[in-house]
N, C-alpha and C positions, 0 to 999 in steps of 0.2 A: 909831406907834412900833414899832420893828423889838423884833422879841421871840426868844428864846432858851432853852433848856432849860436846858447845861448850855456853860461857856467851858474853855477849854484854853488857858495860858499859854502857846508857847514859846520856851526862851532859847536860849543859846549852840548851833546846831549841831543845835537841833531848830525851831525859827521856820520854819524855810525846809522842813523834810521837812513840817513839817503844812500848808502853803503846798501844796504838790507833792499833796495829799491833794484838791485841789479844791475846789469850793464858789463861792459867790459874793459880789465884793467888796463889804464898808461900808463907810462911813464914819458916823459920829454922834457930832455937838455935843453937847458939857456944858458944865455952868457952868466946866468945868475945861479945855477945850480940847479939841480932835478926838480920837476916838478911830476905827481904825479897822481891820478885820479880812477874814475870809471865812466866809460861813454855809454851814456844809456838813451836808447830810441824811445820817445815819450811823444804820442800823440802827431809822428810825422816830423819831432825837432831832433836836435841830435844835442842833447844836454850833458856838459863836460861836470862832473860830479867829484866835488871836493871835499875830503876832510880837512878842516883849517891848521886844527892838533895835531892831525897823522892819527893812524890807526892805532887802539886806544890809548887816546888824548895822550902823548905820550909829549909833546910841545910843546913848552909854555908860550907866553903871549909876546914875547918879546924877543924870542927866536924863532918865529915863523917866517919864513923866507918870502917875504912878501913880494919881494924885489921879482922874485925866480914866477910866484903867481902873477904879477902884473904882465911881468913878459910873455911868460908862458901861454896865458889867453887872449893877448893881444896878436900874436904868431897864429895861434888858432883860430883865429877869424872870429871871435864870440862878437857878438852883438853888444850883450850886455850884462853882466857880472852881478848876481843876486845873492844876498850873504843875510843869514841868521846871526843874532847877537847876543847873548848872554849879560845884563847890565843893571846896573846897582841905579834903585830909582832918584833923582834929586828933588822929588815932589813927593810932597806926604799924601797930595791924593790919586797920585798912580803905584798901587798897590801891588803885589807880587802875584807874578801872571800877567798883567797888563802887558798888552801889546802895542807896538809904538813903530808908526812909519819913518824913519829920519829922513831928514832933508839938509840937513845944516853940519858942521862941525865946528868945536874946538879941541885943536891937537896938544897939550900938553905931555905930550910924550919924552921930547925931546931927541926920538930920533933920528931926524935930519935928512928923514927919507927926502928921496929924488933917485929918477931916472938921469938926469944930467948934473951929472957931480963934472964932466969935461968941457962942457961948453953952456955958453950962455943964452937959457931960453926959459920964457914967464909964463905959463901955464895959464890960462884963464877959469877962475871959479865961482865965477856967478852962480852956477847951480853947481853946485860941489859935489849930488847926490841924486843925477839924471834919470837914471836906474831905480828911483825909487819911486815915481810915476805909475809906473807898471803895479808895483807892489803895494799902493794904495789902491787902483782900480779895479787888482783881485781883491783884495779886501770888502770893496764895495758891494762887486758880483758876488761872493760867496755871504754876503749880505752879515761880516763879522763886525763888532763895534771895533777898531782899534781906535788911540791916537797918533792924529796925524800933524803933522809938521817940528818933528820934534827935534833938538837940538840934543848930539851925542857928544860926550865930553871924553876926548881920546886920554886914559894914563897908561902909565909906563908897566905896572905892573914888578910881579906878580901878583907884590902886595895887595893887599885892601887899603883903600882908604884913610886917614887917620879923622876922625871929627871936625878940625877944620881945617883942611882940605875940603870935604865936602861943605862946609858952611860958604869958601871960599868958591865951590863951582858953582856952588845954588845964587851966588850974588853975580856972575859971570854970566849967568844966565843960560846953563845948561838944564837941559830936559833930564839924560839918563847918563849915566857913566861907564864907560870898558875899557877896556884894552886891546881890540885888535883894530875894527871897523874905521876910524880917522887911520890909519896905517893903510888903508886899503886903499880905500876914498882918497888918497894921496896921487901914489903908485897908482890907481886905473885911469885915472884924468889924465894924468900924466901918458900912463901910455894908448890913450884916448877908446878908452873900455867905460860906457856907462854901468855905473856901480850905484846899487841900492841896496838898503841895508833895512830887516825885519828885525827889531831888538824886541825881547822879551825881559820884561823886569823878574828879576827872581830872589830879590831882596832890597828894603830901602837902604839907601847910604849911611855909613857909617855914624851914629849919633841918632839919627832919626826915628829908628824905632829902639830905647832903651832898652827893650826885652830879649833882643833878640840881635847877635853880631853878626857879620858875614862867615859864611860857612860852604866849602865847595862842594860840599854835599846833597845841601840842600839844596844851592843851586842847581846842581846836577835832578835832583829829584823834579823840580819845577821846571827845567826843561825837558825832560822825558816827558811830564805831565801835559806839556803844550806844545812838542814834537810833531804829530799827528798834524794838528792845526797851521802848523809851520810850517812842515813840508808839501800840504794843499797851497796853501799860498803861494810858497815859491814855486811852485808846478806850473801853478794857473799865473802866474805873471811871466812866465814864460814865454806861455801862447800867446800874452800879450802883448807882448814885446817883440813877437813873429807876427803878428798879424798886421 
């Protein structure tokens, strides 16, 4: 069985930069369906390297085989599961660009993920987002402002948002908005894979800034723009999370 230290999620506009980083292709069966990446030797780790969309973004957010990742890195021995996010901000003063540590979730997905649909058993989620420990204390070493402790509000997607919807997350008391990461942060706990999640805002939520709607373009351009700085991060909490 191909074994792993430590996995690296990523999404929108970083998949393809951790691609470009090297390594060599897998693939590996689950009872969930293929899953399959690049093993690349980084610093003495052995980092199982994911695109979330598949190679280009060809995915939507609501047919990503989560089920098949959570297994898939659990089977591999990873440590622990570190994942880029792409998210609509629910604060007018975390701007596009802002980076943001999660700690918290809420799933309004409607999903219904789980690893135990045949038998009875309660997961514990006190810290819902283990893995992101790591992802704050490179943060700190590479000495970047992010925020931290933030609250990701899981939707279903593909859509966008409608105006209240988001006035409805912003009183719920979420931080930032997506579509994958609460799916993940499900699935890893579940199959006891510390998962932490680097979200990047690349537009406010719907309503909030009048000038301007959600567009995947831009969003696309604003994570290319903070790629670079994303994939340091998740590198370097790597090692922290080996050491």
């Amino acid at each position: 069985m191909l074994k792993a230290d430590v996995a690296i999620i990523g999404g929108t506009g970083i998949g393809e930069r951790l691609m470009a980083l090297g390594g060599e292709g897998f693939s590996t069966e689950t009872a969930h369906g293929l899953m399959s990446g690049a093993m690349l030797e980084h610093d003495g780790i052995r980092i199982a390297l994911v695109q979330r969309h598949s190679a280009g973004h060809r995915t939507p957010p609501h047919l990503v085989n989560y089920h098949a990742l959570a297994v898939g890195l659990r089977d591999m021995g990873v440590r622990a599961c570190l994942a880029s996010a792409a998210v609509g901000s629910l604060r007018s003063d975390w701007g596009v660009g802002t980076m943001a540590v999660c700690r918290d979730f809420l799933d309004l997905t409607g999903r219904r993920l789980t690893l135990y649909e045949n038998e009875v058993k309660h997961v514990d989620f006190s810290e819902p987002m283990p893995g992101s420990r790591a992802i704050a204390q490179a943060c700190q070493e590479l000495g970047l402002a992010v925020q931290d402790d933030a609250v990701y509000l899981g939707a279903d997607g593909p859509r966008y948002e409608t105006p209240a919807e988001i006035r409805m997350m912003r009183l719920l008391g979420g931080d930032v908005v997506g579509m994958t990461a609460s799916s993940e942060a499900i699935l890893m706990r579940e199959a006891g894979v510390d998962y932490g999640c680097l979200a990047v805002v690349t537009n406010l939520g719907t309503g909030l800034d009048p000038a301007a709607a959600p567009d995947h373009g831009a969003v696309t351009d604003v994570m290319k723009a903070r790629g670079a700085t994303a994939v340091e991060i998740l590198l370097r909490a790597a090692k922290i999370v080996m050491s």
